[in-house]
Backbone bond lengths (Angstrom), bond angles and torsions (degrees), N, CA, C in turn:
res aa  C-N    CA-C-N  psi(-1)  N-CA   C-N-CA  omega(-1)  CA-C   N-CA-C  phi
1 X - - - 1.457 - - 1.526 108.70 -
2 X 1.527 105.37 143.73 1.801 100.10 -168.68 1.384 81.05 -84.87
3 X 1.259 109.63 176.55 1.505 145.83 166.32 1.403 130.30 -131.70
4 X 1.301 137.00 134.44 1.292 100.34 154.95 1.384 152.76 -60.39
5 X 1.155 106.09 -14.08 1.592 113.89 -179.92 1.408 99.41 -87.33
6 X 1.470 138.44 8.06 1.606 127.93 178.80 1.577 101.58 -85.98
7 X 1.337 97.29 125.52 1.507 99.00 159.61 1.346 126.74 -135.66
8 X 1.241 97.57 67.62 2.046 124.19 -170.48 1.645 73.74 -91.32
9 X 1.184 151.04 -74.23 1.371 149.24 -147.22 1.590 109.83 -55.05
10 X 1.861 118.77 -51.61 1.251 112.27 -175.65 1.814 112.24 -95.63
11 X 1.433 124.27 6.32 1.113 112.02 144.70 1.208 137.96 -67.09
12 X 1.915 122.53 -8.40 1.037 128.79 178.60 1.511 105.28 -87.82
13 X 1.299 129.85 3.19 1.372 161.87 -172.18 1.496 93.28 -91.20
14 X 1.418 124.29 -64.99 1.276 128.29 -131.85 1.728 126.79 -43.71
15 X 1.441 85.21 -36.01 2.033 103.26 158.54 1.309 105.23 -37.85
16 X 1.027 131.24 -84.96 1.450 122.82 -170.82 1.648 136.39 -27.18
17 X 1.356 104.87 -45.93 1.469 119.43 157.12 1.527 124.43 -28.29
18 X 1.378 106.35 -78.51 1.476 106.54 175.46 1.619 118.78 -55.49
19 X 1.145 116.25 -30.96 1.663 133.82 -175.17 1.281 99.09 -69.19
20 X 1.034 139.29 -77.07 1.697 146.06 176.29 1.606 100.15 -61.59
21 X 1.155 133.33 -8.47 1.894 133.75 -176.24 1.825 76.40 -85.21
22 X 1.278 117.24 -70.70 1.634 132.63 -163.17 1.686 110.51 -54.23
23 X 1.257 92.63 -53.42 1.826 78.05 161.67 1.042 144.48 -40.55
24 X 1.483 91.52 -67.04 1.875 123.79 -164.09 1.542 79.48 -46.16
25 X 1.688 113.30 -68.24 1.570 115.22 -139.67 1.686 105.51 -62.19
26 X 1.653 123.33 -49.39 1.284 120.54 158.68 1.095 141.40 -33.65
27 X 1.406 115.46 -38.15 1.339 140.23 175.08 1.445 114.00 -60.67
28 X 1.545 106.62 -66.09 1.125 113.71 153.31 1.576 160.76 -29.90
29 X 1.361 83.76 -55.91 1.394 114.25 162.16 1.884 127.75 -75.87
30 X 0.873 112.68 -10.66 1.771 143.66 175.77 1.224 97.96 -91.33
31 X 1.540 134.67 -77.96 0.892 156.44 179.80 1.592 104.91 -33.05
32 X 0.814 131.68 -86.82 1.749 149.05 109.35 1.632 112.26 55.99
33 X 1.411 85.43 -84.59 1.616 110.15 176.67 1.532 131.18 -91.79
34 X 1.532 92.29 6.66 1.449 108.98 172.96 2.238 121.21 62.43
35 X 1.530 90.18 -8.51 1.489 115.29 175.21 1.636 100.62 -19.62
36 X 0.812 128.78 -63.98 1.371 121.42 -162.94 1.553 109.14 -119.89
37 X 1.282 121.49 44.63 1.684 134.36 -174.74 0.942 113.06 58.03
38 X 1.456 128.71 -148.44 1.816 141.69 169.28 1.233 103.91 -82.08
39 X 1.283 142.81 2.48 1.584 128.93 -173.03 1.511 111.46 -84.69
40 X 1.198 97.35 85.95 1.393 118.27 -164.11 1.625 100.91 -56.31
41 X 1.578 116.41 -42.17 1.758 114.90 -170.69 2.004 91.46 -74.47
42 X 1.387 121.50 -31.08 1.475 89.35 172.22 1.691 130.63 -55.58
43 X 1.274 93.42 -54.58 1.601 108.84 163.54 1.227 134.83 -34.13
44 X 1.844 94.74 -34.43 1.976 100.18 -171.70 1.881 88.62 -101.62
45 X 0.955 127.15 -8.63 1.915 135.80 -178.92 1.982 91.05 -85.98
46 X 0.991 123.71 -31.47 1.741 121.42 -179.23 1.260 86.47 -103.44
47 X 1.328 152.93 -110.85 1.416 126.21 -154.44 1.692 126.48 -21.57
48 X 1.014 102.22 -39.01 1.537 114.70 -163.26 1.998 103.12 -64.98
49 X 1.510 92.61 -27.21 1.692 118.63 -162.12 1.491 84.14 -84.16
50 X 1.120 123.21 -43.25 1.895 128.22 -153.48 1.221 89.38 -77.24
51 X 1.980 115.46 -57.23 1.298 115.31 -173.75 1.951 120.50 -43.55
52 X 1.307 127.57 -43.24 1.516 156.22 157.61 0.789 101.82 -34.63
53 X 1.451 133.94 -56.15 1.569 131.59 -146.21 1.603 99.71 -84.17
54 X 1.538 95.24 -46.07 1.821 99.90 -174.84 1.683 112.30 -69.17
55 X 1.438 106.61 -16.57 1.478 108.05 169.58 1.445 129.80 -67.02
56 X 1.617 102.29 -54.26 1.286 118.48 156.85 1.357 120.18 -40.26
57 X 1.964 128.21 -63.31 1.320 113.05 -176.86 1.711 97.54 -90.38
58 X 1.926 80.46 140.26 1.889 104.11 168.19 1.587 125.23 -79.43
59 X 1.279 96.86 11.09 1.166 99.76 -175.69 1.608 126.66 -121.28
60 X 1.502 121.07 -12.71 1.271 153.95 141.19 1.238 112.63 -81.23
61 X 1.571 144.70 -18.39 1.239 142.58 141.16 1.526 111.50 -51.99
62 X 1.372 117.61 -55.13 1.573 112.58 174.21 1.143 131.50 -70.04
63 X 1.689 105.13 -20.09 1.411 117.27 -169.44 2.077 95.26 -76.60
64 X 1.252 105.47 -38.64 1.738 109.15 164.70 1.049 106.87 -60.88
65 X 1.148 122.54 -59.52 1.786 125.74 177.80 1.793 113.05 -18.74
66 X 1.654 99.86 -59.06 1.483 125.04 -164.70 1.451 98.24 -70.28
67 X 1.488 107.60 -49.43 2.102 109.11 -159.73 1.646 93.30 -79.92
68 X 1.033 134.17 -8.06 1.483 115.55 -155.74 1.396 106.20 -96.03
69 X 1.683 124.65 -23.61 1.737 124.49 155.84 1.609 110.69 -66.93
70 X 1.371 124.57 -38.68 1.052 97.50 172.31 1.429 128.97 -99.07
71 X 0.895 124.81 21.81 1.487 127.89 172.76 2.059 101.64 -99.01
72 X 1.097 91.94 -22.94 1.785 99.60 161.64 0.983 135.22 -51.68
73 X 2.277 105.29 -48.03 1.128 130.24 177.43 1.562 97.91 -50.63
74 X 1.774 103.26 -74.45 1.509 121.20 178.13 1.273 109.85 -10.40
75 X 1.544 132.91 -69.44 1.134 156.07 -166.81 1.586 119.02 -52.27
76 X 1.425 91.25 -56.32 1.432 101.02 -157.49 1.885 88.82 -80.53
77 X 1.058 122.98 -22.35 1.976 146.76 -178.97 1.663 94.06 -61.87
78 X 1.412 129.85 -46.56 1.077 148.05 -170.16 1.307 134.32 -76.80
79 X 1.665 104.90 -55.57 1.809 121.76 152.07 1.595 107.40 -58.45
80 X 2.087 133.37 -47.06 1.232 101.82 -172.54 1.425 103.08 -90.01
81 X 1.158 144.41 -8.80 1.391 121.11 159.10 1.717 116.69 -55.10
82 X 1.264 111.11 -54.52 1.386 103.89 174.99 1.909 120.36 -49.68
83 X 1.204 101.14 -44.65 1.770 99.87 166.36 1.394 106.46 -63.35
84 X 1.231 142.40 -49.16 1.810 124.77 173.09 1.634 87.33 -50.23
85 X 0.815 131.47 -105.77 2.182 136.77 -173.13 1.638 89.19 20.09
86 X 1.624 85.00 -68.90 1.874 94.20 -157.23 1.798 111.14 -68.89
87 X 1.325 117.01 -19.35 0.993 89.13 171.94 1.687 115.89 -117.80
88 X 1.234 119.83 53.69 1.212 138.97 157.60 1.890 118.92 -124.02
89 X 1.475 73.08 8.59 1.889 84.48 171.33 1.266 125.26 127.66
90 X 0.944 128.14 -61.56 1.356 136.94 160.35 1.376 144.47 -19.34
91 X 1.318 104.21 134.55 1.736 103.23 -143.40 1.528 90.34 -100.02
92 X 1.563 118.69 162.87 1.548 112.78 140.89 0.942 115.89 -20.55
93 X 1.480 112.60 -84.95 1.573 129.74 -164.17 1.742 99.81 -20.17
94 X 1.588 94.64 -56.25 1.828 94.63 -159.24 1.744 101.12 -67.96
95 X 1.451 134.70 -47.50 1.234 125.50 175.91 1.719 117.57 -29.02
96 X 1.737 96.39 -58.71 1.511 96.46 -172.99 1.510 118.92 -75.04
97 X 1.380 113.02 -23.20 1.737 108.82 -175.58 2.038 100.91 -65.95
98 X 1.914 110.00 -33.27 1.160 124.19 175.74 1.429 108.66 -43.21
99 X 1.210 124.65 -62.20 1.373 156.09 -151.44 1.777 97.80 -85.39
100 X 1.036 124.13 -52.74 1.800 142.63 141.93 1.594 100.63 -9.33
101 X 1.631 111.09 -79.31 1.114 124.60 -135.60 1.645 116.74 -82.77
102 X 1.592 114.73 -158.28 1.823 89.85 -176.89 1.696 91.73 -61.19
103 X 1.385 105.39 -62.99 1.648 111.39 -150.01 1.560 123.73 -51.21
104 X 1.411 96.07 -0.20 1.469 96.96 164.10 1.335 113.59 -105.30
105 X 1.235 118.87 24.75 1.734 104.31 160.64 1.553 93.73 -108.54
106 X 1.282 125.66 26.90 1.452 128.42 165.17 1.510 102.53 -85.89
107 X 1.169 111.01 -56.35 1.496 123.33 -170.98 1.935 100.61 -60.81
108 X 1.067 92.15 -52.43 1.947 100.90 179.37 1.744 98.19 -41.11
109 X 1.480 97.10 -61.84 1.625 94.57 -168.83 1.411 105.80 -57.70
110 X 1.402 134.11 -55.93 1.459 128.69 -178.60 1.195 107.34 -39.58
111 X 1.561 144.62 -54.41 0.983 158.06 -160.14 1.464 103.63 -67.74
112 X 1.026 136.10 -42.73 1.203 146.96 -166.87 1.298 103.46 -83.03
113 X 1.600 124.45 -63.05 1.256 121.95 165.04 1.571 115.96 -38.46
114 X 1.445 111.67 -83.13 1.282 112.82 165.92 1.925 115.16 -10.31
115 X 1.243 131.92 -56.86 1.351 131.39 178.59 1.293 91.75 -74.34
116 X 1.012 141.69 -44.40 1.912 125.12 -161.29 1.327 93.34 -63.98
117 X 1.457 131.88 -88.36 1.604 135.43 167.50 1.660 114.92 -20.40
118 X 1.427 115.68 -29.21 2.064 98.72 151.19 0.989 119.60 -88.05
119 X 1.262 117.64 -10.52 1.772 118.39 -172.61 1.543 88.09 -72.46
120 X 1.820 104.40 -78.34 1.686 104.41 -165.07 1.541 112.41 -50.70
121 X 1.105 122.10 -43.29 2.071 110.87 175.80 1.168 97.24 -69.36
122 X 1.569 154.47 -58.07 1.514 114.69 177.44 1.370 119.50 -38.80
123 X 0.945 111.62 -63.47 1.685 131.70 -166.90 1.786 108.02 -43.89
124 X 1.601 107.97 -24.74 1.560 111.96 -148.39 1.916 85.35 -110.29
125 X 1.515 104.87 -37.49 1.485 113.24 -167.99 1.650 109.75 -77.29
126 X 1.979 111.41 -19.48 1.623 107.73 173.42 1.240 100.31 -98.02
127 X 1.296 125.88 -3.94 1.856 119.08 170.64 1.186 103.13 -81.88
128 X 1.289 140.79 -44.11 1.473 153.47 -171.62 1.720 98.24 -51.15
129 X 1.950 104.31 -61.78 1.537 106.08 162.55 1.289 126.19 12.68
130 X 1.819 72.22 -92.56 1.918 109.10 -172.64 1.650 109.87 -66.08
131 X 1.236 133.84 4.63 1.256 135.38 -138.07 1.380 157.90 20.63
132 X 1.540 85.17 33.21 1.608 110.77 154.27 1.120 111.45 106.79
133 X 1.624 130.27 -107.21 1.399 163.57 157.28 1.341 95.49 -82.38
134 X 1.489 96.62 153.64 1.686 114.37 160.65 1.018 127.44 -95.93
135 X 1.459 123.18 19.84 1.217 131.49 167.94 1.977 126.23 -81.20
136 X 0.606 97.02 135.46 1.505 89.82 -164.77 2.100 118.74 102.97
137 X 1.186 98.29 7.88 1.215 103.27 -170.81 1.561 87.72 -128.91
138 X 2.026 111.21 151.66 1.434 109.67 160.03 1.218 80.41 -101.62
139 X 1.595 90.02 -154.10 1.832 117.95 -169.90 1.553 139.82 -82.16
140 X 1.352 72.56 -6.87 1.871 107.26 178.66 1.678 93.91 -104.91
141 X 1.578 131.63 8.09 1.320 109.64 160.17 1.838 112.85 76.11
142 X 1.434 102.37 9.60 1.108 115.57 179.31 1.649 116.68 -93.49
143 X 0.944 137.93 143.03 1.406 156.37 -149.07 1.959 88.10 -96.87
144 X 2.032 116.35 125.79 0.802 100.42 -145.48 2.071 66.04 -122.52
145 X 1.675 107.45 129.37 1.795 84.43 -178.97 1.925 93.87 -86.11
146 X 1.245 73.57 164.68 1.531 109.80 -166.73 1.640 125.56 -130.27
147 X 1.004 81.18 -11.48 1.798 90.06 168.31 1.539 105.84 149.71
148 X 1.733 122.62 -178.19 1.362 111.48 172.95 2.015 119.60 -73.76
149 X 1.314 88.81 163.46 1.722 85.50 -163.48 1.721 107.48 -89.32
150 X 1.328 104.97 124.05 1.326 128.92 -152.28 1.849 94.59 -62.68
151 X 1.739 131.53 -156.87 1.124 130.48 -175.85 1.533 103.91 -104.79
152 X 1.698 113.50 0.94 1.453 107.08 179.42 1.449 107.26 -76.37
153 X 1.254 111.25 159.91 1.797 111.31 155.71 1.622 107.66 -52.29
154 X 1.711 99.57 173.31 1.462 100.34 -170.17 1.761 101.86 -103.10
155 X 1.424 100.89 -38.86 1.750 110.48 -163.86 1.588 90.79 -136.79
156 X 1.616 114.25 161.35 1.218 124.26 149.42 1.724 115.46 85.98
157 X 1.129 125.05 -169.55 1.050 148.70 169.30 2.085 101.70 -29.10
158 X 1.991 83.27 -81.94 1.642 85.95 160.63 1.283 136.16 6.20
159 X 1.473 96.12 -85.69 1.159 130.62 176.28 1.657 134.45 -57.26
160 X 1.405 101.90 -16.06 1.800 142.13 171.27 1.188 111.14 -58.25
161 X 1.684 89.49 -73.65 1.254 122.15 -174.94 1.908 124.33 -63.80
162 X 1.219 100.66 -32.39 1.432 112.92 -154.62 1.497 101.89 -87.72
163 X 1.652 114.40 -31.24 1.395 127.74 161.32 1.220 125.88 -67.05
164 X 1.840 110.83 -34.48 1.356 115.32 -172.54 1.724 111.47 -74.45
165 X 1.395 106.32 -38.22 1.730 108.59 152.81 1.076 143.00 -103.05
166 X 1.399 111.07 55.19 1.281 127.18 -162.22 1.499 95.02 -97.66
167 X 0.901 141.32 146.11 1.339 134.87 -158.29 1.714 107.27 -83.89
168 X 1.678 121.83 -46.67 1.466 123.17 150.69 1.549 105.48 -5.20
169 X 1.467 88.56 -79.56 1.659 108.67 -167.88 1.625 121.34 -56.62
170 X 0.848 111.34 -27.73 1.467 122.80 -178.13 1.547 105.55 -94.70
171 X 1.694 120.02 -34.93 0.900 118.34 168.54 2.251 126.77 -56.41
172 X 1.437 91.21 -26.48 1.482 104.69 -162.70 1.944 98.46 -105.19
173 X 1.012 115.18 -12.27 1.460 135.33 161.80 1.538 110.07 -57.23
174 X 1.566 106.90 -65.69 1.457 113.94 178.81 1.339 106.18 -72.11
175 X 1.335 145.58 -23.01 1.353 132.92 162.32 1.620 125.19 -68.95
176 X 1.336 96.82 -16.97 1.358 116.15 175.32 1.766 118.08 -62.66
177 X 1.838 85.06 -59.54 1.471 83.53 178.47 1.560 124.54 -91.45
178 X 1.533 110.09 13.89 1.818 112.31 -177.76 1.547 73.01 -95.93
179 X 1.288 138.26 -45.31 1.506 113.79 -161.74 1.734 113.25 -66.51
180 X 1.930 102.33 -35.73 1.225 87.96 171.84 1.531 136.81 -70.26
181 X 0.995 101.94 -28.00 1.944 120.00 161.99 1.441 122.36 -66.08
182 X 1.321 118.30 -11.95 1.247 121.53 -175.36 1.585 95.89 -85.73
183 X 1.977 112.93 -58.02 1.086 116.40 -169.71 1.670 119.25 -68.20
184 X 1.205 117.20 -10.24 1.712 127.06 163.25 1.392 112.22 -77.03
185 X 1.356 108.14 -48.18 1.827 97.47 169.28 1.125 109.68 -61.51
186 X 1.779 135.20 -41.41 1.303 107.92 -147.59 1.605 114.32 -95.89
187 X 1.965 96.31 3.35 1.658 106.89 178.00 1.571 113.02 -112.50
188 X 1.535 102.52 29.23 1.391 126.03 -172.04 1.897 95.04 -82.41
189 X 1.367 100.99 132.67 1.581 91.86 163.15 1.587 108.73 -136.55
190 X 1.289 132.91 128.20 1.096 142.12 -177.12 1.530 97.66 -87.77
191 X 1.634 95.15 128.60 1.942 108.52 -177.99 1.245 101.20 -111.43
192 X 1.508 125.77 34.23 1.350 127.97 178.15 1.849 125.32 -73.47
């Protein structure tokens, strides 16, 4: 019996997503930056190529697969903060002069970070998938031990996760970003 909540039908879809994700953004972005003039059919002949390429590999298809819920989160995190802004007063005008000004290349940089850290955990969580490196494997695909098994996960999600708060990791994260905040304050110049 169908349902609405079944979606066995638009996973057979799911190709399409990344293909039209790869366009749009190329397209766009070309378009954009003027990279290759007004020749709009060159532009839509290289997207169209970008779109292909990401079809072809399964592994940059998934790696979109993975970033494209959370860059949603990001998003959708982004529009209702901006509606609290707006409805405590705040105009356009004031978002963009914000966004203009120094303290919005604070927000730019978060933002940016924020996407690097979904890029690399997609990227790290569909290699994990496939199981990573081929090291640790012979030729028969057999699991080669290597020593006792540490407190990370072994495969998967788990394994994502268990690294991403691993305290190391979290530890060298926060040094990451006092160094990056340190070096923005200290090449900060006030034109007041």
């Amino acid at each position: 019996m169908a349902t609405p909540l079944d979606v066995g039908l638009v996973k057979q879809f799911s190709i399409i997503l990344p293909f039209l994700l790869t366009f749009v953004i190329v397209y766009g972005s070309l378009l954009y930056t003027k990279s290759f003039g007004e020749n709009k059919s060159l532009i839509g002949a290289i997207a169209v190529i970008a779109g292909f390429v990401v079809i072809i590999s399964p592994t940059i298809r998934e790696m979109i697969d993975t970033m494209v819920p959370w860059f949603l989160f990001v998003f959708i995190f982004i529009f209702f903060s901006l509606m609290v802004f707006k409805v405590f007063g705040a105009t356009d005008s004031d978002v963009m002069s914000l966004l203009h000004a120094r303290e919005g290349r604070t927000i730019v940089t978060w933002f940016i970070t924020i996407s690097v850290i979904i890029g690399i955990g997609s990227l790290s969580y569909v290699l994990g998938q496939k199981g990573g490196t081929p090291f640790g494997y012979d030729e028969d695909e057999n699991v080669i031990e290597t020593g006792d098994p540490g407190d990370i996960g072994t495969k998967g999600k788990g394994a994502f996760f268990s690294t991403l708060f691993h305290p190391k990791v979290l530890g060298i994260v926060v040094i990451f970003l006092i160094a990056m905040f340190t070096i923005m304050r200290l090449t900060y110049s006030y034109q007041g």
